[in-house]
C-alpha positions in Angstrom: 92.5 86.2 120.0 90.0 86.1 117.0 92.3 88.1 114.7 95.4 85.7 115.9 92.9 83.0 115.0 91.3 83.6 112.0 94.3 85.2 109.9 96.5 81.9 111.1 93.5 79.5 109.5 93.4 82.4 106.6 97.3 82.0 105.9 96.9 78.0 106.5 94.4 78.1 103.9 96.5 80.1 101.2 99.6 78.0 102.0 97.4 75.3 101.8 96.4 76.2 98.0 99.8 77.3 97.4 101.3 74.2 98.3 98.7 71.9 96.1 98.7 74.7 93.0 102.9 74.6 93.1 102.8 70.3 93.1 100.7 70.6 89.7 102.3 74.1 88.6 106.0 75.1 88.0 107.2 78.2 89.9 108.0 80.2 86.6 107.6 79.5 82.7 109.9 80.6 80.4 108.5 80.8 76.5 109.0 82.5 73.6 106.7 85.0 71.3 106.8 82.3 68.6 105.0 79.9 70.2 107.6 77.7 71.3 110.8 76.7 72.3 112.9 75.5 68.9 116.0 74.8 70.7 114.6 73.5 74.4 118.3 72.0 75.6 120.3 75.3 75.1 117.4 77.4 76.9 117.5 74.9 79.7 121.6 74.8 79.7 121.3 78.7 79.7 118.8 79.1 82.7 120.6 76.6 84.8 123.3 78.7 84.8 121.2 81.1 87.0 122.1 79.8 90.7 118.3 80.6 91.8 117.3 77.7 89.3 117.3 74.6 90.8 115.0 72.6 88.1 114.2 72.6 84.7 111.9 70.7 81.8 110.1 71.1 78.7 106.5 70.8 78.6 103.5 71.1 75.7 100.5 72.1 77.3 96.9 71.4 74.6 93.6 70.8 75.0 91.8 67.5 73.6 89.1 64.7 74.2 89.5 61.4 75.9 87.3 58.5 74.8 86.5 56.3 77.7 83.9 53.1 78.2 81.8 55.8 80.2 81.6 58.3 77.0 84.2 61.6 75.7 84.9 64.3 77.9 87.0 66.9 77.2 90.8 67.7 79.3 94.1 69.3 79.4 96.8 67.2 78.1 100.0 68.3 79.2 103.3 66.6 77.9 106.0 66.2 80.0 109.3 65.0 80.2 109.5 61.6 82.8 113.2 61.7 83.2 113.2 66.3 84.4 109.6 66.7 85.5 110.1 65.2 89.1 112.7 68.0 89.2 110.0 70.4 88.8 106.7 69.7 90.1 105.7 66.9 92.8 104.2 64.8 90.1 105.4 61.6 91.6 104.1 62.9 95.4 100.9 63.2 93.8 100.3 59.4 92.4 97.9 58.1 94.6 97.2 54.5 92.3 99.6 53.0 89.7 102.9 54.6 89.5 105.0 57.5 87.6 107.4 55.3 86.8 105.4 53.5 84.2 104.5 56.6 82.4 106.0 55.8 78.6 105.3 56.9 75.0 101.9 54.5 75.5 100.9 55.7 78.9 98.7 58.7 80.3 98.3 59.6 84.6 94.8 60.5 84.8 93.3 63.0 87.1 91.3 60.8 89.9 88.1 63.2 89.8 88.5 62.9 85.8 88.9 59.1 86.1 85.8 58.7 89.0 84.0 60.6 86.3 84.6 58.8 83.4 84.9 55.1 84.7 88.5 54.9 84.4 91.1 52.8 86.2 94.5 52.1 86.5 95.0 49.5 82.8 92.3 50.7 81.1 92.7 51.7 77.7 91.8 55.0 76.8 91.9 57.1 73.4 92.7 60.8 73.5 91.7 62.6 70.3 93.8 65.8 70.0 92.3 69.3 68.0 95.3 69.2 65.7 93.8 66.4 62.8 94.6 65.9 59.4 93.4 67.7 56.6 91.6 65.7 53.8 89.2 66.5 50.9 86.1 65.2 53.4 87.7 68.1 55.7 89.6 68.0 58.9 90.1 64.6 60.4 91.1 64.4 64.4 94.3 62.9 65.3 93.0 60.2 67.9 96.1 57.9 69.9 95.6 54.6 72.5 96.8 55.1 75.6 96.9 52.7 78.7 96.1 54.4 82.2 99.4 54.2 83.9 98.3 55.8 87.5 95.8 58.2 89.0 96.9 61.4 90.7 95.1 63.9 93.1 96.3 67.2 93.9 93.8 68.2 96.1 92.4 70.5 93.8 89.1 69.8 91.7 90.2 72.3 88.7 93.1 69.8 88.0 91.7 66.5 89.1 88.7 66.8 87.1 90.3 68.4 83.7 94.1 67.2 84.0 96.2 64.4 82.0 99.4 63.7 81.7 101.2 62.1 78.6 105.1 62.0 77.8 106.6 64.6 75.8 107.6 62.2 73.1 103.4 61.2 72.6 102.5 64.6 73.0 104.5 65.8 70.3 103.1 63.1 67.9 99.6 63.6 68.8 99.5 67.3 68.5 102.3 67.2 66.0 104.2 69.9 67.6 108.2 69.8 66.8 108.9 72.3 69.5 107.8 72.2 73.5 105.2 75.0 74.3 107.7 76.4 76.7 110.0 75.4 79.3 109.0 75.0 83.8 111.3 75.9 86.0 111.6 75.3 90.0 113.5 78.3 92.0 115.1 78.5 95.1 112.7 81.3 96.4 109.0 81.6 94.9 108.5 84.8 96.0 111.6 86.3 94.1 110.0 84.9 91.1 109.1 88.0 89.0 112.9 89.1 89.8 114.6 85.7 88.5 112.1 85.7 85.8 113.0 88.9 84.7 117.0 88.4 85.0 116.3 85.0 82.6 114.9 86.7 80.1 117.6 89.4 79.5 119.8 86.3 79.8 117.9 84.4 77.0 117.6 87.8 75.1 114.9 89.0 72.6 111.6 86.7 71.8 111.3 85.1 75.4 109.0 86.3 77.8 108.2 84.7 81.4 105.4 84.0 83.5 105.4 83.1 87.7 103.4 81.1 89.4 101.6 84.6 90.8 100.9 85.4 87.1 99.2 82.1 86.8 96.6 82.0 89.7 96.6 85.8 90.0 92.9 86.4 90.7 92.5 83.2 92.9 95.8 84.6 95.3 93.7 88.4 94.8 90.8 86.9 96.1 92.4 85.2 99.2 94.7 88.9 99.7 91.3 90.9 99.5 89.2 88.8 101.9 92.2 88.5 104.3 92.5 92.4 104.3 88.7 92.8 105.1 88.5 89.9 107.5 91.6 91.7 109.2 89.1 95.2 109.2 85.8 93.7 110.2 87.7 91.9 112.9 89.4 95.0 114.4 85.9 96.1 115.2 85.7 93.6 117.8 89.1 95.1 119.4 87.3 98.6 119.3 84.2 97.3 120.5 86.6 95.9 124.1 88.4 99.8 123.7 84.6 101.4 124.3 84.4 99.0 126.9 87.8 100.5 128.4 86.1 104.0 127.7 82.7 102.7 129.5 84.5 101.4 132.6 86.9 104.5 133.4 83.9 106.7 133.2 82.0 104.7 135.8 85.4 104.8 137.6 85.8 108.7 137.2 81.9 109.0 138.5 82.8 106.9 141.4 86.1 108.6 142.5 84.7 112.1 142.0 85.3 112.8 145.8 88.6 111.3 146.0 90.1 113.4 143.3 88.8 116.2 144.3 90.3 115.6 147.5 94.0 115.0 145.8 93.8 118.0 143.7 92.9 120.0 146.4 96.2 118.4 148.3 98.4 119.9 145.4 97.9 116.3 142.8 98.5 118.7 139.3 96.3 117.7 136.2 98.7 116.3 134.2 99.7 113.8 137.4 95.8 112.5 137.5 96.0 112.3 133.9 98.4 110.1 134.2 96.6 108.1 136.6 94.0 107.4 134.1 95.7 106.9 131.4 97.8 104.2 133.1 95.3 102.5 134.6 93.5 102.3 130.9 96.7 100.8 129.0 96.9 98.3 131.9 93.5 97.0 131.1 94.1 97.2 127.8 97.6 95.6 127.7 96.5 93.1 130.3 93.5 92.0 127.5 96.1 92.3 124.9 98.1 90.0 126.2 96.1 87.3 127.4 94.6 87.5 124.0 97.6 86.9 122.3 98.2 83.6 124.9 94.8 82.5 124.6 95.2 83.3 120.4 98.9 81.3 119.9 97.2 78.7 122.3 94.0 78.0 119.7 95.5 78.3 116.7 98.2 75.8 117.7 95.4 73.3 118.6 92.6 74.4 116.6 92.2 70.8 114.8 91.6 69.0 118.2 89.0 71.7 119.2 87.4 71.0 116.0 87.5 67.1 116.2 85.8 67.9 119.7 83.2 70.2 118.4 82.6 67.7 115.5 82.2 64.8 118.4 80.0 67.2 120.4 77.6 68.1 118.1 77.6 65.9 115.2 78.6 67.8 112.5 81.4 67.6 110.1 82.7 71.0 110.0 85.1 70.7 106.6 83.8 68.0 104.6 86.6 66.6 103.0 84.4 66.1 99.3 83.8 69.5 99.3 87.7 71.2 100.7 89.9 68.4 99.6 91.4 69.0 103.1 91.5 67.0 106.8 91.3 69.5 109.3 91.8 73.2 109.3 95.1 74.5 108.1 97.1 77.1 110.2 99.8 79.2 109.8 101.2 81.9 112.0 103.1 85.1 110.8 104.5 86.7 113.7 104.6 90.3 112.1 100.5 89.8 111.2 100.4 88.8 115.4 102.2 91.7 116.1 100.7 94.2 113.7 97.3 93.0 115.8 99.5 93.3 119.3 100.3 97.2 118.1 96.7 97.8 117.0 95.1 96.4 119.9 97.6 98.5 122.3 96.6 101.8 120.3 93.2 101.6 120.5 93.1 101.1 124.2 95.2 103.8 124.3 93.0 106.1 122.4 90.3 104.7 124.4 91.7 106.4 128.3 92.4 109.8 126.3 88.9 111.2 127.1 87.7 110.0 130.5 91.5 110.1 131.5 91.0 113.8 130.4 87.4 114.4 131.7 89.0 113.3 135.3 91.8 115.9 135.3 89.5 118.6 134.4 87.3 118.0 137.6 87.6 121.3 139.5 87.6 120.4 142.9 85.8 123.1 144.5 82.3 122.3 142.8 83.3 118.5 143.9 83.2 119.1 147.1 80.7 121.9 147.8 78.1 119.5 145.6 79.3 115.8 147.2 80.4 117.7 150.9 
C-alpha cells in the first residue's frame, strides 16, 4: 500500500511538471550550427512533412532588461510567432489576465511572478532594453523599445514566471536585430519518441541542423525526479521485507507450536517434501492475502488521496502543500499499472523467500526425538 501510494503521488508529481514544463516548452527544437534558421518557412514546410509533426513555429529566444515603475530587472525574452505558437505550446491556456490575442509588434505577456515583482499590470508601459546596442564612438549603446503589457501568464512554475516574457517575432527581431529566428519549436504526436523523430528530421533537413527534445532541455530536473523515485521505490521495499520477517517470525512460533503434531504425521507416513509443502503454502497465503489487500487498500488511497488530505488538513490545521510554495492544489497522482505490478511480484517473492527456512526447519523435524522429548 505505501509503494502503490507514494510512486502514484511520485508519477503525479513528474506528470505534473511535465505537463506545466511542455505548456512553456516545445516538445523538440530544431536549429542549425550557424546560429539560426535563414530560411525558417522551407524548414517548417520540410518537417511538416513528417506525419509525427503536428505543429510548428519560429522562435528567437535572448536575454535583456525590462524597465518598470518598480526599477530594471533582468528576463528572458522570447519572440514568437502569434498566428503558429498556439500550435505549439499552451500559451493561450496559460493567460491568466489580459489576453493573447492582443499580443502585437507593441505588446509583451509578462510572467505574473515577474510582474508581482516588478509592479506591473495589465496596460502598463514597460521598456525592454536588449544586449544587442549600437555601437558609437562613446561605445556600445543598448537598444531599449516601449512595450505595453498585453496579459499576465502563469505556468505554474517559478523559473518561468519570475524570468519569462513574451514579445512577437516581428519586435523581437527589431530589438535584437536578428534577420534569422534562433531556431524553430515543434509539437509531436508522441513526446516520448522525441529523440527518434528528432533524429529522422535532421537527416531530413540534412547537414548544419541539429535537434534538441524536451528531455534534453530539463534533463537534470527529470534525473532528479528518475533517481529519487528509484530510491524511494528501494527504501520502501524495506517495509515489504520488514512484513516478510514477520511471515518468517510467525511460522516459527507455528513450527514450535505444532512440533507434536508433525511429528505425529511423519510418523503416519506424511514425507518431507509433503510438510514442506504445508509450510510453504501456508506462508504464500499470508503473504498473498497481505499482498492483495495492500494493493485494494493502495488503488483505494491513491484514488482518494486529496480528500484524505483535505480531511487531515481540517483535522489538524495544517496546510499540507502550500500553494505559494508548490504552485499546485492538492496532491497529484498517477497510477502505472506495470510500477503496481512490479510491487505485486516483489511483494509475492519475498514472502515467498520468507516460508523457505521455517517451511524447511519443519520438514527436517525427526520425529522420534519429538516424541520421546514432548511424550
Amino acid at each position: 500500500m505505501a509503494l502503490i501510494v507514494i510512486l502514484s503521488v511520485m508519477n503525479g508529481f513528474e506528470d505534473d511538471i511535465k505537463t506545466k514544463i511542455l505548456g512553456t516548452q516545445s516538445h523538440l527544437i530544431i536549429s542549425s550550427y550557424t546560429g539560426g534558421i535563414s530560411d525558417p518557412l522551407q524548414v517548417i514546410a520540410e518537417v511538416k512533412k513528417d506525419p509525427a509533426v503536428i505543429g510548428a513555429t519560429p522562435f528567437i529566444l535572448s536575454q535583456g532588461l525590462i524597465s518598470a515603475p518598480a526599477g530594471v530587472r533582468g528576463a528572458v525574452i522570447r519572440g514568437i510567432d502569434p498566428l503558429t505558437a498556439p500550435d505549439v505550446i499552451r500559451i493561450r491556456e496559460i493567460i491568466t489576465d489580459g489576453s493573447f490575442d492582443d499580443l502585437d509588434s507593441t505588446g509583451v505577456l509578462i510572467g505574473s511572478e515577474l510582474a508581482l515583482h516588478t509592479g506591473i499590470s495589465v496596460g502598463d508601459s514597460i521598456s525592454i532594453i536588449s544586449v544587442a546596442g549600437t555601437i558609437t564612438p562613446l561605445g556600445m549603446i543598448p537598444q531599449s523599445r516601449a512595450f505595453i503589457v498585453k496579459g499576465l501568464f502563469t505556468t505554474g512554475m517559478y523559473e518561468y514566471d519570475s524570468n519569462m516574457i513574451y514579445i512577437s517575432l516581428d519586435s523581437a527581431q527589431k530589438l535584437f536585430k536578428q534577420d534569422q529566428p534562433s531556431g524553430i519549436e515543434l509539437k509531436i504526436a508522441d513526446i516520448y519518441q522525441a529523440d527518434t523523430i528528432g533524429r529522422r528530421l535532421v537527416h531530413s533537413l540534412g547537414p548544419g541542423f541539429w535537434a534538441k527534445t524536451w528531455k534534453d532541455m530539463n534533463r537534470s530536473l527529470f534525473s532528479a525526479l528518475k533517481l529519487e523515485k528509484v530510491v524511494m521505490f528501494i527504501i520502501l521495499l524495506f517495509i515489504i521485507l520488514v512484513a516478510g520477517f514477520s511471515i518468517i517470525s510467525t511460522l516459527i512460533m507455528l513450527v514450535m507450536e505444532k512440533r507434536r503434531d508433525i511429528a505425529i504425521m511423519k510418523s503416519m507416513g506424511t514425507t518431507t517434501s509433503q510438510v514442506l509443502r504445508i509450510f510453504i503454502t501456508m506462508g504464500m497465503v499470508i503473504g498473498s492475502s497481505g499482498t492483495l489487500l495492500g494493493l485494494i487498500l493502495g488503488l483505494l488511497l491513491t484514488n482518494n488521496l486529496n480528500p484524505v488530505v483535505r480531511a487531515i488538513e481540517m483535522l489538524f490545521g495544517i496546510e499540507v502543500m502550500p500553494m505559494d510554495v508548490y504552485y499546485i492544489t492538492g496532491l497529484p497522482t498517477q497510477i502505472i499499472p506495470h510500477e503496481v505490478g512490479m510491487i505485486v511480484v516483489a511483494s509475492l517473492i519475498l514472502s515467498f523467500l520468507a516460508t523457505i527456512y521455517p517451511a524447511r526447519k519443519a520438514a527436517k523435524q525427526d520425529p522420534v526425538e519429538v516424541m520421546r522429548h514432548e511424550g
